[in-house]
BAFIRO-804057 format. One record per residue: x, y, z of N, C-alpha, C, O, CB in turn; residue in one letter; chain. Coordinates in pm, 1 decimal, always signed. Glycine has a CB too. Layout:
! residues N
pt nx:X ny:Y nz:Z cax:X cay:Y caz:Z cx:X cy:Y cz:Z ox:X oy:Y oz:Z cbx:X cby:Y cbz:Z r:A c:A $
...
END
This chain:
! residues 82
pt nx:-531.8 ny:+2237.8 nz:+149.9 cax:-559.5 cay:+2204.1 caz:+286.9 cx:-680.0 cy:+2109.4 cz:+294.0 ox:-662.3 oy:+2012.7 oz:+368.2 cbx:-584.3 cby:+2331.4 cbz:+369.3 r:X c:A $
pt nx:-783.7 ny:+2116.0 nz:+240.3 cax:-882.9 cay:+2048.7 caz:+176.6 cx:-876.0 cy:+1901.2 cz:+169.9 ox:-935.7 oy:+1818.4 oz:+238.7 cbx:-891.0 cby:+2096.6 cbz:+56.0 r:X c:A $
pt nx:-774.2 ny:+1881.1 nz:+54.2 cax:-753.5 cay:+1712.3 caz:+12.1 cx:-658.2 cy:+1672.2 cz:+163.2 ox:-655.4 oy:+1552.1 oz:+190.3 cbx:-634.7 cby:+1679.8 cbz:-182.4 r:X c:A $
pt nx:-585.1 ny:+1764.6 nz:+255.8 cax:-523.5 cay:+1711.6 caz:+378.5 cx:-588.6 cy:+1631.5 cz:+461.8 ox:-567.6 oy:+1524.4 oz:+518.7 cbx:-484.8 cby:+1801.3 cbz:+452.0 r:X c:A $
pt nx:-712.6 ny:+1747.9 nz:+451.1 cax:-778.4 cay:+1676.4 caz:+543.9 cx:-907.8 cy:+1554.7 cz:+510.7 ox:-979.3 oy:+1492.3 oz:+589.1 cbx:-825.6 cby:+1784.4 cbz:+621.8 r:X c:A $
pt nx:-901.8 ny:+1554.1 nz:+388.8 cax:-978.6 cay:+1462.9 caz:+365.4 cx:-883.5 cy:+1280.1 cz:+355.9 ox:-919.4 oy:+1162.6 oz:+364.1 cbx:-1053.7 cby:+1527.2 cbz:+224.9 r:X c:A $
pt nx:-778.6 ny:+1339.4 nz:+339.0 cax:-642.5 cay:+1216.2 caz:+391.3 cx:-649.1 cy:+1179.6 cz:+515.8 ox:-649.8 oy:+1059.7 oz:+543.7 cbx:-483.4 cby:+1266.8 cbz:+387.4 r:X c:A $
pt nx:-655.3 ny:+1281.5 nz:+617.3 cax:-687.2 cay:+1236.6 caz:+764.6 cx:-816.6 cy:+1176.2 cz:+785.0 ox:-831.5 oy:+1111.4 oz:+888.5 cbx:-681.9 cby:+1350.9 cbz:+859.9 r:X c:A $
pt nx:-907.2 ny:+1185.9 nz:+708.6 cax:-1055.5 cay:+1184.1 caz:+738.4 cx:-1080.6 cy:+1000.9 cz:+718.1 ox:-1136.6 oy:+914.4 oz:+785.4 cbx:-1158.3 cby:+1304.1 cbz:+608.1 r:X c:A $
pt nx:-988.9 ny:+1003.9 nz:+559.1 cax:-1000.9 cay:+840.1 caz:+512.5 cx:-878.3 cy:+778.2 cz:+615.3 ox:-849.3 oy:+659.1 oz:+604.2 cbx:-959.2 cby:+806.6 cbz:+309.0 r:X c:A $
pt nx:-825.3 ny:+842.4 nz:+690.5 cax:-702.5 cay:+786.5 caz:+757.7 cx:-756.4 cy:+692.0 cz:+919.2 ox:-721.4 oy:+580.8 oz:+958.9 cbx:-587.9 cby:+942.6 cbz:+793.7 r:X c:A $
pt nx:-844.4 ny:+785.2 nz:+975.7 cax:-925.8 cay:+792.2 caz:+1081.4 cx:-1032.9 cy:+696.0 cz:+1060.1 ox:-1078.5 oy:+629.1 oz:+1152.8 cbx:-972.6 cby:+924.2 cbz:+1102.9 r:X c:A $
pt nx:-1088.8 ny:+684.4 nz:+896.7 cax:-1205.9 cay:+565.2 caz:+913.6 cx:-1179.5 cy:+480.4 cz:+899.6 ox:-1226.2 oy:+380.5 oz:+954.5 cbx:-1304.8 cby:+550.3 cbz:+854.4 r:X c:A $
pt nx:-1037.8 ny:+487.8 nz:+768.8 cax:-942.7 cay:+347.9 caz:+824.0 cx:-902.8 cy:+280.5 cz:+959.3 ox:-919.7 oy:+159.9 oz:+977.1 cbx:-821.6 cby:+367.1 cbz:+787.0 r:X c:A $
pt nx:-845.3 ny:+369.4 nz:+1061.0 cax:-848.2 cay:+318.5 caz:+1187.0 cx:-970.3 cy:+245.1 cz:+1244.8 ox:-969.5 oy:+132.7 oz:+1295.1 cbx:-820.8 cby:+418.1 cbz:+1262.2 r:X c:A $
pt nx:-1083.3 ny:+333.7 nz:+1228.0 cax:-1169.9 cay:+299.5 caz:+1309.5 cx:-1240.4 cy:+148.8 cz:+1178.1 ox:-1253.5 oy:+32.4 oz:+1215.9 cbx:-1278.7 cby:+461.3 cbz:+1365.0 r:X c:A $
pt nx:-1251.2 ny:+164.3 nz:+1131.0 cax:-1298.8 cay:-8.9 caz:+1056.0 cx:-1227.8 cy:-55.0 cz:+1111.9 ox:-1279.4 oy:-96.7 oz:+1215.6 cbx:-1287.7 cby:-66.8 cbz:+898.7 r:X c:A $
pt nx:-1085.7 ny:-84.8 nz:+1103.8 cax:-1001.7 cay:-188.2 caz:+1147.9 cx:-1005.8 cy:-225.4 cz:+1277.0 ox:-982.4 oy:-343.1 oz:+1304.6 cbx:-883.6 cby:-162.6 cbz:+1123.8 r:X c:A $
pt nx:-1034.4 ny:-137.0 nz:+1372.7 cax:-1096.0 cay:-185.2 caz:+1524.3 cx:-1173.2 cy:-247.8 cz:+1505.8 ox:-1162.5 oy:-369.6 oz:+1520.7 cbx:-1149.7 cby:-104.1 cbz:+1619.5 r:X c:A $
pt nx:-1306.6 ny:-175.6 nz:+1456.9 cax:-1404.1 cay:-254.9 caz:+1428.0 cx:-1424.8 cy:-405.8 cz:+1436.4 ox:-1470.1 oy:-490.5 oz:+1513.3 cbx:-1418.9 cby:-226.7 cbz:+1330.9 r:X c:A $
pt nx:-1368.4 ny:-394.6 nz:+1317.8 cax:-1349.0 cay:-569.4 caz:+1257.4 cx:-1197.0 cy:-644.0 cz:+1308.2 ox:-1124.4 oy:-712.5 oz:+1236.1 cbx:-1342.2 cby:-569.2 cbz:+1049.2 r:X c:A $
pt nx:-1175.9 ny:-611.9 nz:+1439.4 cax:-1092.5 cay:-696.2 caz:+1515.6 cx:-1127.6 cy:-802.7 cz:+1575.1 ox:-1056.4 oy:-902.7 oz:+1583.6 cbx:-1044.2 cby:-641.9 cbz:+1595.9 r:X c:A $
pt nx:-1294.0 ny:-785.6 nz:+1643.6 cax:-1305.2 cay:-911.3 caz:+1687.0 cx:-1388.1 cy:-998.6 cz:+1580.1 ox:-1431.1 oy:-1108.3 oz:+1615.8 cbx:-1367.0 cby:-907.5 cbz:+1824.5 r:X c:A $
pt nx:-1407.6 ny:-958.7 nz:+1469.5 cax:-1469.9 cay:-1059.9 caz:+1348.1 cx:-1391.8 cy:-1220.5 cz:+1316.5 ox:-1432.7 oy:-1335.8 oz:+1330.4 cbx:-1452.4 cby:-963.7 cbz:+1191.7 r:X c:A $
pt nx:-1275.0 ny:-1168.0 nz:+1273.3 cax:-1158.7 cay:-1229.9 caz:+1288.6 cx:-1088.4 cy:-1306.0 cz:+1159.0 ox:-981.2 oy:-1247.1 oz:+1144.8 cbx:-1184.2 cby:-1317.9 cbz:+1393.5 r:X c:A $
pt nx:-1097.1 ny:-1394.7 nz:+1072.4 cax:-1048.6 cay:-1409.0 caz:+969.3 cx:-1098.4 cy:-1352.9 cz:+834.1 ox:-1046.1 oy:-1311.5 oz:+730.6 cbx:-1039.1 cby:-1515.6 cbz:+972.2 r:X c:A $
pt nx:-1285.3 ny:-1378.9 nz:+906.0 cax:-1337.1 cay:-1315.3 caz:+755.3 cx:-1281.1 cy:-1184.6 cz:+716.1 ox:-1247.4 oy:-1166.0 oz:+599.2 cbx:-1497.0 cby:-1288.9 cbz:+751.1 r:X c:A $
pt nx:-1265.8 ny:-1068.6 nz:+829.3 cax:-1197.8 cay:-952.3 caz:+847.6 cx:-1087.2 cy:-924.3 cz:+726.5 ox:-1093.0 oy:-863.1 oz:+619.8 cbx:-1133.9 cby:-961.1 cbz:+987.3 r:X c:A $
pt nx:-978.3 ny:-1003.1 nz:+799.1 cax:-876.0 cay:-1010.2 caz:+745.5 cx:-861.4 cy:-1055.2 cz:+590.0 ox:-772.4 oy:-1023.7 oz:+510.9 cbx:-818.2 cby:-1077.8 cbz:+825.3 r:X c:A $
pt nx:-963.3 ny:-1129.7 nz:+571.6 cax:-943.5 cay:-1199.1 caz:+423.5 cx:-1009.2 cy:-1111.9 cz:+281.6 ox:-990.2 oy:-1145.8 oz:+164.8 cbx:-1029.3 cby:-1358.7 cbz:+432.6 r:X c:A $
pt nx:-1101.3 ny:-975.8 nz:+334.7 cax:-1087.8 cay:-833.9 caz:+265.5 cx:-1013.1 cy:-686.5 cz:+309.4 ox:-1004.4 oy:-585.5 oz:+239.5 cbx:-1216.2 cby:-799.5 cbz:+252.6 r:X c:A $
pt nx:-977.2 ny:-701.3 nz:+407.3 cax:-903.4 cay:-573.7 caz:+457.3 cx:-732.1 cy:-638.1 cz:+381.1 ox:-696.2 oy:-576.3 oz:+281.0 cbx:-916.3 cby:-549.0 cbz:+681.9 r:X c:A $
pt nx:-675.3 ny:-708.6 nz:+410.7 cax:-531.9 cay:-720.5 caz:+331.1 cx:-550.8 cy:-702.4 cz:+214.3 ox:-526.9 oy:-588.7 oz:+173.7 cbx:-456.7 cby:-843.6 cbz:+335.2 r:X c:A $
pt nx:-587.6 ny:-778.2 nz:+141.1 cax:-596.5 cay:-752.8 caz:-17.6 cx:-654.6 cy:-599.2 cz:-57.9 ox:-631.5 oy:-541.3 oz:-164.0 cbx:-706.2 cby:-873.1 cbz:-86.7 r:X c:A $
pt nx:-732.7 ny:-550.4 nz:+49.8 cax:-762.4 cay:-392.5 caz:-58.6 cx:-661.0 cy:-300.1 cz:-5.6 ox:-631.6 oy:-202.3 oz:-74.4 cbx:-941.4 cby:-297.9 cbz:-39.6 r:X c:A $
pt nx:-599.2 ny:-320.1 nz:+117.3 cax:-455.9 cay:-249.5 caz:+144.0 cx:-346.6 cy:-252.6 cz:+62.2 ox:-295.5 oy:-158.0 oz:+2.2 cbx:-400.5 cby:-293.1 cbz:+251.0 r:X c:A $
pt nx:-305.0 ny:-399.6 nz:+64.2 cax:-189.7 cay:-411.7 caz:-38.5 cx:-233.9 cy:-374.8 cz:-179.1 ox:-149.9 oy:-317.5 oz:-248.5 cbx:-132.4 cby:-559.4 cbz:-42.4 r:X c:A $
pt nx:-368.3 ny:-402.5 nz:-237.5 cax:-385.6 cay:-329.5 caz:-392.5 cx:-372.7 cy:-146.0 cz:-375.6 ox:-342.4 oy:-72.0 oz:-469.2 cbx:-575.3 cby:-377.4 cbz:-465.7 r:X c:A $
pt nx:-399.9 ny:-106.0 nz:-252.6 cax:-433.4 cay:+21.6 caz:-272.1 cx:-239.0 cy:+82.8 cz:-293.2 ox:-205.6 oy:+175.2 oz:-367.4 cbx:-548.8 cby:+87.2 cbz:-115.3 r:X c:A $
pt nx:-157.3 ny:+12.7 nz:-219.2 cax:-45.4 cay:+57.8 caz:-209.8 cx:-13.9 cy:+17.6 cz:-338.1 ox:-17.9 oy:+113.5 oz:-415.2 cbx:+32.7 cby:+19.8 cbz:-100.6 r:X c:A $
pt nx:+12.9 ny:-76.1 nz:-385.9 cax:+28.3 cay:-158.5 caz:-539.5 cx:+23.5 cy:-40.9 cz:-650.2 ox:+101.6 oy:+1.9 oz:-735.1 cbx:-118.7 cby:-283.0 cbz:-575.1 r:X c:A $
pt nx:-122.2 ny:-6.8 nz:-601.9 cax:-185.7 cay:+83.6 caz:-685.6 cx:-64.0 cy:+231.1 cz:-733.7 ox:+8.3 oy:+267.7 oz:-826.4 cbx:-334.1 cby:+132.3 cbz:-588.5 r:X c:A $
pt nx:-105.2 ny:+269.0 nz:-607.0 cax:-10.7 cay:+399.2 caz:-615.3 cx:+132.8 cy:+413.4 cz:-617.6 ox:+192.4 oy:+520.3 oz:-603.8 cbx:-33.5 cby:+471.1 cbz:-517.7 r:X c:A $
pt nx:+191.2 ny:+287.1 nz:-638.0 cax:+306.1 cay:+313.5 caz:-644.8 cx:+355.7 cy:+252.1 cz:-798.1 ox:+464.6 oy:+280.3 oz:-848.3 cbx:+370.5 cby:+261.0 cbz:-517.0 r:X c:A $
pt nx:+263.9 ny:+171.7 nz:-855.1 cax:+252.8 cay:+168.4 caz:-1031.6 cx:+216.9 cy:+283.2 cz:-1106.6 ox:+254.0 oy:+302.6 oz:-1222.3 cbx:+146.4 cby:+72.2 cbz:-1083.3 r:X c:A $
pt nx:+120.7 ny:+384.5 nz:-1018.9 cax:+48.2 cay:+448.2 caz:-1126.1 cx:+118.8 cy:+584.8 cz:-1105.6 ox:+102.9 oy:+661.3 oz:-1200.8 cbx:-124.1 cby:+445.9 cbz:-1114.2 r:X c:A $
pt nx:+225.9 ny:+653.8 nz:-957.3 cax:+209.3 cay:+784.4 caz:-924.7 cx:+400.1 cy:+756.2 cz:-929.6 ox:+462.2 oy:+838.9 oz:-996.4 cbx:+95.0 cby:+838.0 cbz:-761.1 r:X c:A $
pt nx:+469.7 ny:+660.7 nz:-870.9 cax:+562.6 cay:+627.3 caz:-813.4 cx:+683.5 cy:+610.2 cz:-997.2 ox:+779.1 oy:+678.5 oz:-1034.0 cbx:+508.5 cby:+477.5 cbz:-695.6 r:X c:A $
pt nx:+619.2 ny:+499.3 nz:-1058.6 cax:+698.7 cay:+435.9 caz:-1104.7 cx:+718.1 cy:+548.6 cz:-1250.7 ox:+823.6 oy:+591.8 oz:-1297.3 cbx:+649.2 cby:+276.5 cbz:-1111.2 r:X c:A $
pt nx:+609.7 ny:+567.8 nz:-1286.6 cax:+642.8 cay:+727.5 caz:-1436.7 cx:+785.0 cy:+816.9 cz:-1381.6 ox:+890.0 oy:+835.1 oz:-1443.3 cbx:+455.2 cby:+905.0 cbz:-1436.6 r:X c:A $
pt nx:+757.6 ny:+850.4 nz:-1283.1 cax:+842.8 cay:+917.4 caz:-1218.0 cx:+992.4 cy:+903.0 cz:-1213.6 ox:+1088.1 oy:+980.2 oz:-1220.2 cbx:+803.1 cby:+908.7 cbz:-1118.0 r:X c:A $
pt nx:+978.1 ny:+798.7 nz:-1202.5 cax:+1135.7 cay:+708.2 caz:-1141.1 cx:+1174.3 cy:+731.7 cz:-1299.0 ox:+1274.2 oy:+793.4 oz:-1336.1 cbx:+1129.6 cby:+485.1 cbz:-1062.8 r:X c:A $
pt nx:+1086.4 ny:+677.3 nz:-1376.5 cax:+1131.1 cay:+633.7 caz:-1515.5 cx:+1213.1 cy:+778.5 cz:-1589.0 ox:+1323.4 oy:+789.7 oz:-1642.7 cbx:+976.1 cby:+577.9 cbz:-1613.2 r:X c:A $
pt nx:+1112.2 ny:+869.0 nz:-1564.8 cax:+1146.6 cay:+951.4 caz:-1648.9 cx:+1273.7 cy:+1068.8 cz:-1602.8 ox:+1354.8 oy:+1124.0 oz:-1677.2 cbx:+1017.8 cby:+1006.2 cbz:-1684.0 r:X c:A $
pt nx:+1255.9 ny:+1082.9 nz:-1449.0 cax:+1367.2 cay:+1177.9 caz:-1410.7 cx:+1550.4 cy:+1103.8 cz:-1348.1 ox:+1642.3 oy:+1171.5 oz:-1301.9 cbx:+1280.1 cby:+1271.6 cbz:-1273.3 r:X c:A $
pt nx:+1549.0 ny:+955.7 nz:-1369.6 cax:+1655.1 cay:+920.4 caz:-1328.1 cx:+1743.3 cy:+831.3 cz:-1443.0 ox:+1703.7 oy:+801.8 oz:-1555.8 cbx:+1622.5 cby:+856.1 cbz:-1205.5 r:X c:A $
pt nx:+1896.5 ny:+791.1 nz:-1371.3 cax:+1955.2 cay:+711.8 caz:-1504.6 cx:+1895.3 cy:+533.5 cz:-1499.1 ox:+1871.7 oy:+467.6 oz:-1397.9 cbx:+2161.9 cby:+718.5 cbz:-1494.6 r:X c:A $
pt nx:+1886.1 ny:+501.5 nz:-1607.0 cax:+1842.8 cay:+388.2 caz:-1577.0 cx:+1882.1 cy:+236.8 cz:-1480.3 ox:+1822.0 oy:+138.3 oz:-1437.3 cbx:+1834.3 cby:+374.4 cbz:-1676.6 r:X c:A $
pt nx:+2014.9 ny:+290.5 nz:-1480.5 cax:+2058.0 cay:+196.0 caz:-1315.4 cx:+1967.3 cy:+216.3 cz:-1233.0 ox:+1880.0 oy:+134.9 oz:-1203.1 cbx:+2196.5 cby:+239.2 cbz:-1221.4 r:X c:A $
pt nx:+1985.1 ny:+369.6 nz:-1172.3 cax:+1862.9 cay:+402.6 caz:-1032.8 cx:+1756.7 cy:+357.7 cz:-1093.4 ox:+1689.8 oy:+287.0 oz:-1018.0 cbx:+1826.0 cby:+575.1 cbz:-973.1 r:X c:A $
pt nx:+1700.0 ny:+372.3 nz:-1229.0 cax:+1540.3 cay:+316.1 caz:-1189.3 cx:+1570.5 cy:+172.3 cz:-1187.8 ox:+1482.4 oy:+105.6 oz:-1133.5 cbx:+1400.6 cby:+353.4 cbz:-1311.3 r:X c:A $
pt nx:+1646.1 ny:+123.0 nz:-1221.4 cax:+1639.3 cay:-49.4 caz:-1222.2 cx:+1630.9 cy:-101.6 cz:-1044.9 ox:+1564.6 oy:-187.0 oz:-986.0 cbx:+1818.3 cby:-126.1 cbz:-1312.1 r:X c:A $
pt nx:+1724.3 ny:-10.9 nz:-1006.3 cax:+1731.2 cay:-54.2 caz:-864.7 cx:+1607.9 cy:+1.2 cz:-806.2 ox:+1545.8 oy:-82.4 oz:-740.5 cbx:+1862.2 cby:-4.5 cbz:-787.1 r:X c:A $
pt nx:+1560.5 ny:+105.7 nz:-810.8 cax:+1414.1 cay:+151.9 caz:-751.1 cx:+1285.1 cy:+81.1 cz:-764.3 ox:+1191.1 oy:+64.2 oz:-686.6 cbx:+1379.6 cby:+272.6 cbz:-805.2 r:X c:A $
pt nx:+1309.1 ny:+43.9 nz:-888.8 cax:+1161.4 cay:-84.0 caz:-919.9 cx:+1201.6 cy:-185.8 cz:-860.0 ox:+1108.0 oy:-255.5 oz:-821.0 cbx:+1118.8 cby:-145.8 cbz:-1087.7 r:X c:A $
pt nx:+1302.4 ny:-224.9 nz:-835.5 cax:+1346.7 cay:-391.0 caz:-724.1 cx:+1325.1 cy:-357.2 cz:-576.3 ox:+1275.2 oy:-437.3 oz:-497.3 cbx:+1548.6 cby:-451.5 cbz:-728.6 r:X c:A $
pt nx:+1366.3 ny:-231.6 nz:-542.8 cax:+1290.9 cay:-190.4 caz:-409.2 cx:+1192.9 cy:-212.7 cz:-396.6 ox:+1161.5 oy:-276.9 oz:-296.4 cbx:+1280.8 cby:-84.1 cbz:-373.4 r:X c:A $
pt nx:+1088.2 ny:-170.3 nz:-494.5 cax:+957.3 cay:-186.2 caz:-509.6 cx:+876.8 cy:-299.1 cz:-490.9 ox:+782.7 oy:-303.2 oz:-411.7 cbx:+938.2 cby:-155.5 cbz:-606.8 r:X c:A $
pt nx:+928.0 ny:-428.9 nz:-593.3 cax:+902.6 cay:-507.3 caz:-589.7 cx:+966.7 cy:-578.2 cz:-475.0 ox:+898.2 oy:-678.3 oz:-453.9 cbx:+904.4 cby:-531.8 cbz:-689.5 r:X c:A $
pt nx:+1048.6 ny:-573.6 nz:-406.2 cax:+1095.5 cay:-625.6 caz:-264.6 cx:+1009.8 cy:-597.1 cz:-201.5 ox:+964.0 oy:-702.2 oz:-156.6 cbx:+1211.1 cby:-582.5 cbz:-200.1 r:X c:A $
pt nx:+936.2 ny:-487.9 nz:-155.2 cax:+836.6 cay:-396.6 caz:-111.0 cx:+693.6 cy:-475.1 cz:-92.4 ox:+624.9 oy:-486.5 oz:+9.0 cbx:+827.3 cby:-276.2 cbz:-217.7 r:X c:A $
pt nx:+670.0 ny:-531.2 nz:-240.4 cax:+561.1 cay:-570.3 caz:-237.8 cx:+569.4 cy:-752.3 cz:-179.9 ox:+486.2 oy:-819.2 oz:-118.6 cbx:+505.2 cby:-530.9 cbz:-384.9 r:X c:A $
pt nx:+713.5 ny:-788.7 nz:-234.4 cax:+717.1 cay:-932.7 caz:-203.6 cx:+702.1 cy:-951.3 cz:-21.3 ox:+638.8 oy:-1036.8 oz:+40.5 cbx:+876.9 cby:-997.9 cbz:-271.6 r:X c:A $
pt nx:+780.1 ny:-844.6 nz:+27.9 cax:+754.2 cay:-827.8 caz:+236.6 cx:+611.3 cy:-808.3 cz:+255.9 ox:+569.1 oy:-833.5 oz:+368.7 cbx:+838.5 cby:-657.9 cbz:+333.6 r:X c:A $
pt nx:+507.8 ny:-758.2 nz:+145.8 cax:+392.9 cay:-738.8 caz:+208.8 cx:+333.3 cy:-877.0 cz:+189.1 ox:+245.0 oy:-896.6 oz:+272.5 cbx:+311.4 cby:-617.9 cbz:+156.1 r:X c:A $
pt nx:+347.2 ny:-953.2 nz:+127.6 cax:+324.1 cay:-1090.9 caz:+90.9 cx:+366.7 cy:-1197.2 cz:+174.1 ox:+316.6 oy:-1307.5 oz:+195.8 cbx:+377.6 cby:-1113.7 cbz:-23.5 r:X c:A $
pt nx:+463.1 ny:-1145.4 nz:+214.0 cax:+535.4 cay:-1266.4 caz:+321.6 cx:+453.7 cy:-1237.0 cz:+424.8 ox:+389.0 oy:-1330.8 oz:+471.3 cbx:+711.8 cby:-1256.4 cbz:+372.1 r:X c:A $
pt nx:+435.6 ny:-1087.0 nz:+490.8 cax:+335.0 cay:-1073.0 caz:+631.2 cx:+246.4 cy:-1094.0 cz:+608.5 ox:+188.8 oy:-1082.6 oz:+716.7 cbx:+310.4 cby:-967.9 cbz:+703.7 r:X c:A $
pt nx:+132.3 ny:-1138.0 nz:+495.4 cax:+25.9 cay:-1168.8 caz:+471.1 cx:+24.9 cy:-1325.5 cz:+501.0 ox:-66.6 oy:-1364.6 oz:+573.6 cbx:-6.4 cby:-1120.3 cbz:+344.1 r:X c:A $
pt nx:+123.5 ny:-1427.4 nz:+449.6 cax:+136.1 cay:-1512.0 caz:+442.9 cx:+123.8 cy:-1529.8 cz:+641.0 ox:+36.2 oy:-1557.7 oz:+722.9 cbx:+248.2 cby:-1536.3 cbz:+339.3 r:X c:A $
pt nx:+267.3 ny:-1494.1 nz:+641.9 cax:+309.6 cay:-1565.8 caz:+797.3 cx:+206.8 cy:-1496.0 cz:+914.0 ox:+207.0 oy:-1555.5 oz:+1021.8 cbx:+501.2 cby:-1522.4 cbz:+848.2 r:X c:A $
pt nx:+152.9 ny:-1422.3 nz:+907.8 cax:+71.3 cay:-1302.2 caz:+965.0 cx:-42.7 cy:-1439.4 cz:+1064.1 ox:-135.8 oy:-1402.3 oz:+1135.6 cbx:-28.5 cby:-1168.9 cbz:+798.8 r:X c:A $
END
């Protein structure tokens, strides 16, 4: 219950920075994207992908890591066109 709420806690200061630094305006944006998309990056190389590897047939993981990487290529495009 502990680490829950310490998920809500970083969830909530996430919100509240990002208000924050709404009216800053590009500088904002030009460290808040990049440590979002690494943080997701992150956890889905390090917690996501062992996983896939080891409990499925290797079709599904082939197709699950292309999700993935689709995943990451859409966060790239909204970064871009954003």
């Amino acid at each position: 219950m502990s680490l829950q709420l310490l998920t809500a806690v970083g969830a909530v200061a996430g919100t509240v920075c990002s208000l924050l630094a709404e009216g800053v305006g590009e500088a904002a944006t030009a460290w808040i994207l990049p440590f979002t998309a690494g943080g997701f990056i992150y956890i889905a190389t390090v917690s996501v992908i062992p996983e896939l590897l080891h409990d499925s047939k290797p079709v599904q993981s082939l197709l699950e890591i292309l999700a993935l990487l689709f995943g990451v290529a859409m966060m790239v495009l909204i970064a871009e066109y954003e």
